[in-house]
Each structure stands twice: as C-alpha cells, then as structure tokens.
C-alpha positions as CSV (number, residue, x, y, z in Angstrom):
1,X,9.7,-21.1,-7.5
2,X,13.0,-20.6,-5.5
3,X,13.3,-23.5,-2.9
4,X,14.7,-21.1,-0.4
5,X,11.1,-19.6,-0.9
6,X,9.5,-23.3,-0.7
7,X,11.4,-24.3,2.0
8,X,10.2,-20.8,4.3
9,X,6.5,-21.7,3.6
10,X,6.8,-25.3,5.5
11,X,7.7,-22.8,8.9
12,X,4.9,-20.7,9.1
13,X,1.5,-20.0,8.0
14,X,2.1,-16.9,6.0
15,X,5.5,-17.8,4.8
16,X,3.9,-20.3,2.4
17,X,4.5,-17.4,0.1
18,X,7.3,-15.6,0.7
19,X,10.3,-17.5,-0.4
20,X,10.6,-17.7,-3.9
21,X,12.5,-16.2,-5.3
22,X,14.2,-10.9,1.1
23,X,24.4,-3.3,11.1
24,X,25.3,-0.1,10.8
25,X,27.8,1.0,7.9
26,X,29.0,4.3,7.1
27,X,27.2,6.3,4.2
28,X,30.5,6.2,1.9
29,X,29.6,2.6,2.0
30,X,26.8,3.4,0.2
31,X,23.9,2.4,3.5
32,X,20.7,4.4,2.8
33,X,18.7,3.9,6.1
34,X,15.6,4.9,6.6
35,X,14.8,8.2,8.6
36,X,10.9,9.3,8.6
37,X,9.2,6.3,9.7
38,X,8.7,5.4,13.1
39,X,11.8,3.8,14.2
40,X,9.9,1.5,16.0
41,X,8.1,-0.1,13.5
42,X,10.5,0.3,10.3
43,X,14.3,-1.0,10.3
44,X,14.8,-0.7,6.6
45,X,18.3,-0.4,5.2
46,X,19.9,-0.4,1.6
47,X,23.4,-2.1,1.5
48,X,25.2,-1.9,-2.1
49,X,28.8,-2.5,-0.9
50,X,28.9,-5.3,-2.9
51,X,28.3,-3.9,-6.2
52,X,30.0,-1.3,-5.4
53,X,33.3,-3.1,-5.1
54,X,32.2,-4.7,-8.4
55,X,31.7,-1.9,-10.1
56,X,34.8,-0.7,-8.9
57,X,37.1,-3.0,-10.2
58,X,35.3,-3.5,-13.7
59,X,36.2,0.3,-13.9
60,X,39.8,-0.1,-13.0
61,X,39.4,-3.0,-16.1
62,X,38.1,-0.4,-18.2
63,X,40.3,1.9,-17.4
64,X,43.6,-0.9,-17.8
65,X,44.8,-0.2,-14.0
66,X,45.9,-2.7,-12.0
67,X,43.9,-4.8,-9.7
68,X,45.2,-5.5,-6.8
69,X,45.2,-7.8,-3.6
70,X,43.3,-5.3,-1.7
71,X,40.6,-4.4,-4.5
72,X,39.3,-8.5,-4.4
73,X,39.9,-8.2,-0.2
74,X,37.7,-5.6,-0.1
75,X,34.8,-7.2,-2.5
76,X,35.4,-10.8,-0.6
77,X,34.7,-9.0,2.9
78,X,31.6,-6.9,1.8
79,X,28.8,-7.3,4.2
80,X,26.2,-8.1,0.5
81,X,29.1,-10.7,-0.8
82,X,29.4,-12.7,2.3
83,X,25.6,-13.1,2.9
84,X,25.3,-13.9,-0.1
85,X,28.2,-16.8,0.0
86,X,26.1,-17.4,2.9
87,X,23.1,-18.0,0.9
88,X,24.7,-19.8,-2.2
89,X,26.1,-22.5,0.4
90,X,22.7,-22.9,2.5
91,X,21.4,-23.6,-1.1
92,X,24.3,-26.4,-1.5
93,X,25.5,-24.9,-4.5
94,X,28.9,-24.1,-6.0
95,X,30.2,-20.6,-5.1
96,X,33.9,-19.8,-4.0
97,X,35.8,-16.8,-4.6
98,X,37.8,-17.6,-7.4
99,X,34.8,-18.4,-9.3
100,X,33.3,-15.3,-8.8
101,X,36.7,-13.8,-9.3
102,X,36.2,-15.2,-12.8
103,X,32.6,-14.0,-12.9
104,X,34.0,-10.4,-12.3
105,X,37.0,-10.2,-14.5
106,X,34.6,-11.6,-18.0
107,X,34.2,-9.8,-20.8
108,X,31.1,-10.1,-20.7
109,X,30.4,-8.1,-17.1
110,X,33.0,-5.9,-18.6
111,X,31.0,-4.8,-21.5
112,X,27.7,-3.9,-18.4
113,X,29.6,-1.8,-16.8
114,X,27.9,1.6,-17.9
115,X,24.5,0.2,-17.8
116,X,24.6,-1.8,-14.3
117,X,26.6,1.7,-12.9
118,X,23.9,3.5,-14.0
119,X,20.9,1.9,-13.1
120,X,22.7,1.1,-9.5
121,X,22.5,4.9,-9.4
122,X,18.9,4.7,-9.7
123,X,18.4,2.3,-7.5
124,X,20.3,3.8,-4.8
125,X,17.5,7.2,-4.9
126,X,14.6,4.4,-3.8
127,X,12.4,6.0,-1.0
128,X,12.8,3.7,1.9
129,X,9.7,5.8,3.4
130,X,7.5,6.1,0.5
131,X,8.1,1.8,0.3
132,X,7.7,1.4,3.7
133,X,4.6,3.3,4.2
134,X,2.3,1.6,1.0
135,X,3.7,-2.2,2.8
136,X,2.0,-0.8,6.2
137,X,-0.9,0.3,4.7
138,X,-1.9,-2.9,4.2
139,X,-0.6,-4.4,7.6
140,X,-2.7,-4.4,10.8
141,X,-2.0,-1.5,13.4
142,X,1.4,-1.6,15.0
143,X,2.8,-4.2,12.2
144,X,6.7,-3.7,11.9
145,X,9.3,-4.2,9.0
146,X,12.6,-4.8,9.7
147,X,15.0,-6.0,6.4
148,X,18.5,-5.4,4.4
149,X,18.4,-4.5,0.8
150,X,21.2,-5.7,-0.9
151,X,21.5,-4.7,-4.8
152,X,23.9,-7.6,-6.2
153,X,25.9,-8.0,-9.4
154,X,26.3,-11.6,-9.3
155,X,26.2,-14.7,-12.1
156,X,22.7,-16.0,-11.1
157,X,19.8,-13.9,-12.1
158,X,17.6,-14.8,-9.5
159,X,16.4,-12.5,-6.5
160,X,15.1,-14.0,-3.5
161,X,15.0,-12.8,0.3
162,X,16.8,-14.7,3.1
163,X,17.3,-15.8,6.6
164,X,13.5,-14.6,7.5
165,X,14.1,-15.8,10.9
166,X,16.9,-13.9,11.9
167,X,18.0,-11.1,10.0
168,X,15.8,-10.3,7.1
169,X,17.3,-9.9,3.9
170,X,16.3,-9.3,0.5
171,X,18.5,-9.8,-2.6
172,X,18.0,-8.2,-5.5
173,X,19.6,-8.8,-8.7
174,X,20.6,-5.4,-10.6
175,X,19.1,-5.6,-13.7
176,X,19.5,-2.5,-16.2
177,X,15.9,-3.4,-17.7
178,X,14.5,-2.4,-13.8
179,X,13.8,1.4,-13.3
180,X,14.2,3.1,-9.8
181,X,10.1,2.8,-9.9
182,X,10.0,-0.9,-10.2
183,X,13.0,-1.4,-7.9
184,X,10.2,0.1,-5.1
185,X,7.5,-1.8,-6.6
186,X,9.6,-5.5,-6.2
187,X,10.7,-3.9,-3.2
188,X,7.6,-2.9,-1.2
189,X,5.7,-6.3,-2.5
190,X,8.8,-8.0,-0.5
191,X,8.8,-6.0,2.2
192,X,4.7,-6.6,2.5
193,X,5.6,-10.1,3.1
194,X,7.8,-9.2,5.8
195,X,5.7,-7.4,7.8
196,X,2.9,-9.5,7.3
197,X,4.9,-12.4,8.6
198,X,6.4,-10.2,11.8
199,X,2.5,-9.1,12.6
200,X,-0.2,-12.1,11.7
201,X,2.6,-15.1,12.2
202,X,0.9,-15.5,15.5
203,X,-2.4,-14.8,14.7
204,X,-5.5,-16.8,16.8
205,X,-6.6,-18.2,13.4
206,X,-2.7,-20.1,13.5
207,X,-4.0,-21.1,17.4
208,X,-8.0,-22.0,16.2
209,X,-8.3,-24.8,18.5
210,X,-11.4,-25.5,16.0
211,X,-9.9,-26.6,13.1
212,X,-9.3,-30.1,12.4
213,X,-5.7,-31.2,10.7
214,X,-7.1,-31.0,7.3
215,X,-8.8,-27.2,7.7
216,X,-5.6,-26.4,9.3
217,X,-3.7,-27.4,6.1
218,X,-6.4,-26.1,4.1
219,X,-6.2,-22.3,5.7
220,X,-2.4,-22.4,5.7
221,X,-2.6,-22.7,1.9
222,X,-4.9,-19.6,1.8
223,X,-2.3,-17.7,3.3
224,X,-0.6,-18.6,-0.4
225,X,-3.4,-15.6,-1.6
226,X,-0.2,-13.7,0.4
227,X,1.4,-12.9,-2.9
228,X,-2.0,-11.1,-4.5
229,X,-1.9,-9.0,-1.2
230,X,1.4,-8.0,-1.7
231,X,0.6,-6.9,-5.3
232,X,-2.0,-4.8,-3.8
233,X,0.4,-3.3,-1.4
234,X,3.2,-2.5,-3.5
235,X,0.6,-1.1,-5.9
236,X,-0.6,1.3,-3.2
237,X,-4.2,1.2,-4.1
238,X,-6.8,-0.9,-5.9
239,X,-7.3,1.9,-8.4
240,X,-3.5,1.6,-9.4
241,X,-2.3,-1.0,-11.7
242,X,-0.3,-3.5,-10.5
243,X,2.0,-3.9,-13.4
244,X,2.1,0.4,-13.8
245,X,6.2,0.2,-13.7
246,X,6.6,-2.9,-15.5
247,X,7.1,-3.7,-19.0
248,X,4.2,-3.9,-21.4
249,X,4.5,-7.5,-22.0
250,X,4.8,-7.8,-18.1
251,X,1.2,-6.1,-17.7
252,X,-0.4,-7.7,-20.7
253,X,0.4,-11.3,-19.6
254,X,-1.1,-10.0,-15.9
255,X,-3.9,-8.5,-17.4
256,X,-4.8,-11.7,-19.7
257,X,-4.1,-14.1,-16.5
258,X,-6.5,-11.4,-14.6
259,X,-9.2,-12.2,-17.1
260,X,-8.7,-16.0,-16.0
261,X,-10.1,-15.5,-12.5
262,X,-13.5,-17.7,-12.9
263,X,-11.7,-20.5,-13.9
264,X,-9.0,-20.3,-11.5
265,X,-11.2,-19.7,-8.3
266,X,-12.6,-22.5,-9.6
267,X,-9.2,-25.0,-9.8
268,X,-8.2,-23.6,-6.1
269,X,-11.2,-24.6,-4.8
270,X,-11.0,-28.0,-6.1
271,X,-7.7,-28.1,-4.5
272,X,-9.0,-26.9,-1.1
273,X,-11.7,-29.4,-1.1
274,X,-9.6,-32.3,-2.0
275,X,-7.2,-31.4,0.8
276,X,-10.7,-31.0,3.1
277,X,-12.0,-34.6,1.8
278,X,-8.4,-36.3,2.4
279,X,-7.9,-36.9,-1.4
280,X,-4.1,-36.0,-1.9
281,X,-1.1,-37.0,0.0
282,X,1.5,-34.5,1.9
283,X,3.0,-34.9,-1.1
284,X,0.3,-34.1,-3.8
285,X,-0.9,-31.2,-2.0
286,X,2.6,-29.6,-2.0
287,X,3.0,-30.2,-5.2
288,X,-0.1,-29.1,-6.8
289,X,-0.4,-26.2,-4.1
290,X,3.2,-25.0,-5.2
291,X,2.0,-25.6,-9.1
292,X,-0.3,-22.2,-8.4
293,X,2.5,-19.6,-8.1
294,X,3.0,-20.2,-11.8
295,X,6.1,-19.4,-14.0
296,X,6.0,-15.9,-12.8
297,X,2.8,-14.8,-11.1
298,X,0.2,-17.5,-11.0
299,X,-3.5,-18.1,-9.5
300,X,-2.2,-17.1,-5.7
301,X,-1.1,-13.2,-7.0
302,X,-4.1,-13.2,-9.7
303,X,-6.8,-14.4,-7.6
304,X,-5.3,-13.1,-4.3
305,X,-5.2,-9.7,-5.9
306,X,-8.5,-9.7,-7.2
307,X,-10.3,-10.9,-4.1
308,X,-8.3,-8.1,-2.6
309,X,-9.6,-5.7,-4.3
310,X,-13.0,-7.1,-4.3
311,X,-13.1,-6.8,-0.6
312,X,-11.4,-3.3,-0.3
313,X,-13.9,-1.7,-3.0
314,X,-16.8,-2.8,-1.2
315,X,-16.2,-3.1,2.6
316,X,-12.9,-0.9,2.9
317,X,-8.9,-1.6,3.5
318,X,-9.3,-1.7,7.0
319,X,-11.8,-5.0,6.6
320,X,-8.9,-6.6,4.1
321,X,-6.1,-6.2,6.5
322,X,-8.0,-8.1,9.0
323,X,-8.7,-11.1,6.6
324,X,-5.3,-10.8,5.8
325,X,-4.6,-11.7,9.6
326,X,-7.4,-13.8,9.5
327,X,-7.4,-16.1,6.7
328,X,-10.0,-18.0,7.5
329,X,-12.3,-14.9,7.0
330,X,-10.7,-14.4,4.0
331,X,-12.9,-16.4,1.2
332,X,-16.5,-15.8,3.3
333,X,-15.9,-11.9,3.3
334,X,-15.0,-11.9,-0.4
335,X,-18.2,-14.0,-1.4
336,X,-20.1,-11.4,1.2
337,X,-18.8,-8.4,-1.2
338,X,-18.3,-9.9,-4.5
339,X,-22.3,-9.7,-5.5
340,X,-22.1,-5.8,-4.9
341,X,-18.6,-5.3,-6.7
342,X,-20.0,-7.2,-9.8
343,X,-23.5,-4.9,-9.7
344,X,-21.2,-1.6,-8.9
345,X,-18.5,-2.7,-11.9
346,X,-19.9,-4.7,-14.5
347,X,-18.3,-7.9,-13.8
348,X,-19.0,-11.6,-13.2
349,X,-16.8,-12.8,-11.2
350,X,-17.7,-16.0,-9.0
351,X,-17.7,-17.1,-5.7
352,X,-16.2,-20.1,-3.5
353,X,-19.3,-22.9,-2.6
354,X,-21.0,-23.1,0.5
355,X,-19.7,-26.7,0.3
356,X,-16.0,-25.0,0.6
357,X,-16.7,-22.3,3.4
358,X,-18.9,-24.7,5.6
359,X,-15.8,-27.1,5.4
360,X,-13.3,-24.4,6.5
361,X,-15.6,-23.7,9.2
C-alpha cells in the first residue's frame, strides 16, 4: 500500500481505503472534459500535457532534432508535471528536473516511444460519462465527483490519487499492457472512492453518538470493505466480472482469492473483535488492519465485493448504497441476505457472529 493512500485513511472514515496507491486548458492541450453528466454533480477532466511534452521530445530523439530550451520549459511547467513534483516532494522523495531530464532522454524511454504513444491514444478516447455514470450508480442520490485525470510517463510505476482534500487528483501511470477498457475500469473504481468520500464523509453513522471509542474504530475499519464496493462499481453490475478487462492471470488470482471468502470473513472478524475487546494497540490494529489490502487486492476488495454482491442479489442496489453510507448496517444486512443468496446460488458462504454484530451495536 502507497502511504499517500495510508496516510488519507487516518482523515476520514471512508478514506481508510482510498489512498494506495486519485482548471481549464484548451483542447490542443489535450483536456477531455466531461459534457453529458450533470454539471452539478460530475467535474471530471483528463489532463495529459505531461505526457504529451514527453512524448514530444522522445520523438524529436527519434527523429535526431534538436531539443531545445523551450521543449524541457514547456514539459517543466505542465499542469500533470508540477503536481506531480508536487506529490513526489509531499512524499519526501528525490525528484528534480534534471533527474527527470535524465529519465526522459534514456534509451530506455526512447525505445517505448511507439507503444506508450499509442496506448496514450487509447487512453485519451476513455468515456468520462460512461465512468462517471457506473461510480454514481453505486452512490447515494445527489452524490458528486469532482477529480483530474492525469496519464503520466514518469520513472516510478506506481499510480495513486492526491490532494483529496482540495483538488482531487488521480495519477495514472501509462502502461502499454493497460487497454482503453481497463483505463475506465481503474478509473471508475477511483473515481467510486471519490464520490463516496464527497457524499457519506459526513454520514450520521460518523456522528453515532452511540458508539463507544472502540465500535467507533471498529466501524471506521469496515469502511476498508470501500475497495470491494469500488470493484462492484467499476464493474457496473454484480453479473459482470470484475477482472472482465484485465489480464487472465489478473482474474485467476481474483477468482482463486474469491474462493477464500469463508476463511477470510472469518480472519476480519477476529480482527474486529480484538479491536471491540481492547486486545491490540493503535499500533497493532493499523498494522494488521492495513495487512488486509494485500499485495494487490486483499480481503477488503474480495470480501467487500462479495458481500456486495450478496446484498445487491437479494435485497437490491438501492439497499447496498445505503450500507455503503451506513457502515454500521453493513455486516447485519449481509448476514440478513446471505441465507437466501446461498439457497438461490448454490453456495456456502458464512456469516459474521451474533457476538460481532451485538458488539458493533
């Protein structure tokens, strides 16, 4: 897990799960801003000057012309270069201009300059409606996404979304292995977080006047269960696979951690109840609460996404979005549905103990 992604979670309840690894510019600099949606509730923009200017000079390299003063000007003052400078220096690491001068005038860049053109290309035909419409689905009436896309061609491979708080971004690193359609997919999972943030932050369960300390603690962790939400979003519906865009190892290794749900319902309860009982320290419990995102998509996307789905087959979306504001609700209203999914589907898939749920309450 990114610690920009870490760090987001510790200042607000759904936020637990959104950092991990999220102005008005002409169209020749390449801003694709979105025109359907109600203004209102969608501010969703597509800023690739950045890799543009890359691109530009690595074709000028290709091309043996002369780079000049004005071609590294124009990268350096990029609206996608300087928030990410931004970014790289909030994080406390090394980035100045010369290194990324060096970065750009490689061999090795040089040699990606077809492929990374090309799939840019791709990337820049997204549908800013079609992504914005599946995140809303799954948001509560009147929920809003505001955020800037920024495709990057940068050293670090990472992609990770930034300054939540104030201008929403979400960086994206372009790699030629990503088609358009899992560009949206990564996209609209991203932008699902957003929204969910801007719409349930304030949320009477954050308020619940009921909860004790620990219950508090407890509940902001099942806001973690964000990221299997998100999956479900970007997905568009529980009858679509989540993985449908990715690679076939990608949806194997989900498919196989799917089929580990029992046993990790079971392992996320026992964290739950030891935060409930007072058995782990601040420490401890961010720890082992952060172990759960996994290497790439642990328990909170697998079991968040299956409980989702749970609760959508049997009671509706509409029901969903509201535990989704109401996370509380969230693991009573899956055990009220689960004993009819597994009749209607064939499956065995446990619930959370009374122990748990009369704790939370």
């Amino acid at each position: 897990m990114s610690s920009s992604k870490k760090s987001f979670f510790q200042t607000s309840i759904y936020s637990i799960i959104i950092l991990f690894f999220s102005v008005s510019i002409a169209f020749a600099a390449q801003v694709n801003t979105i025109k359907e949606t109600d203004s209102s509730k969608v501010n969703l923009k597509i800023i690739t000057d950045e890799a543009d200017q890359v691109l530009s000079i690595l074709k000028k390299r290709s091309m043996d012309q002369q780079i000049t003063d004005n071609d590294w000007k124009s990268l350096f003052s990029s609206e996608g270069y300087l928030r990410l400078k931004k970014r790289e220096q909030s994080m406390k690491r090394a980035f100045t201009d010369e290194e990324f001068k060096l970065f750009v005038l490689s061999d090795t860049l040089l040699q990606k300059e077809g492929s990374l053109e090309q799939t840019l290309n791709q990337w820049k035909k997204a549908d800013l409606n079609a992504m914005a419409k599946r995140a809303l689905k799954y948001l509560p009436e009147g929920a809003s996404i505001k955020a800037k896309i920024y495709p990057v061609i940068k050293p670090r491979t990472n992609s990770f979304v930034f300054e939540m708080d104030k201008d929403p971004a979400i960086f994206l690193f372009i790699d030629p292995s990503k088609t358009k359609d899992k560009f949206e997919n990564t996209v609209t999972h991203e932008l699902h977080h957003i929204g969910y943030a801007l719409s349930c932050e304030s949320s009477e369960m954050a308020k619940d006047s009921l909860l004790d300390e620990n219950a508090r603690v407890a509940v902001n962790w099942i806001g973690a269960f964000g990221e299997g939400f998100a999956m479900l979003a970007a997905a568009g519906s529980p009858d679509i696979h989540p993985h449908i865009f990715s690679s076939q190892e990608e949806r194997k290794r989900w498919d196989k951690d799917v089929s580990n749900f029992n046993n990790d319902l079971k392992d996320l309860e026992k964290f739950f109840l030891d935060i409930l009982d007072k058995k782990m320290t601040k420490d401890e419990i961010e720890e082992k609460g952060f172990s759960f995102m996994g290497t790439t998509q642990g328990p909170w996307y697998t079991v968040g996404y299956k409980m989702s789905v749970v609760i959508e087959k049997v009671f509706g979306y509409k029901k969903l979005i509201w535990c989704i504001c109401n996370l509380k609700d969230l693991l009573p209203t899956y055990n009220e549905a689960v004993a009819k999914y597994n009749l209607a589907h064939g499956e065995h898939l446990v619930m959370w103990s009374k122990d748990l749920i009369e704790k939370i309450k």
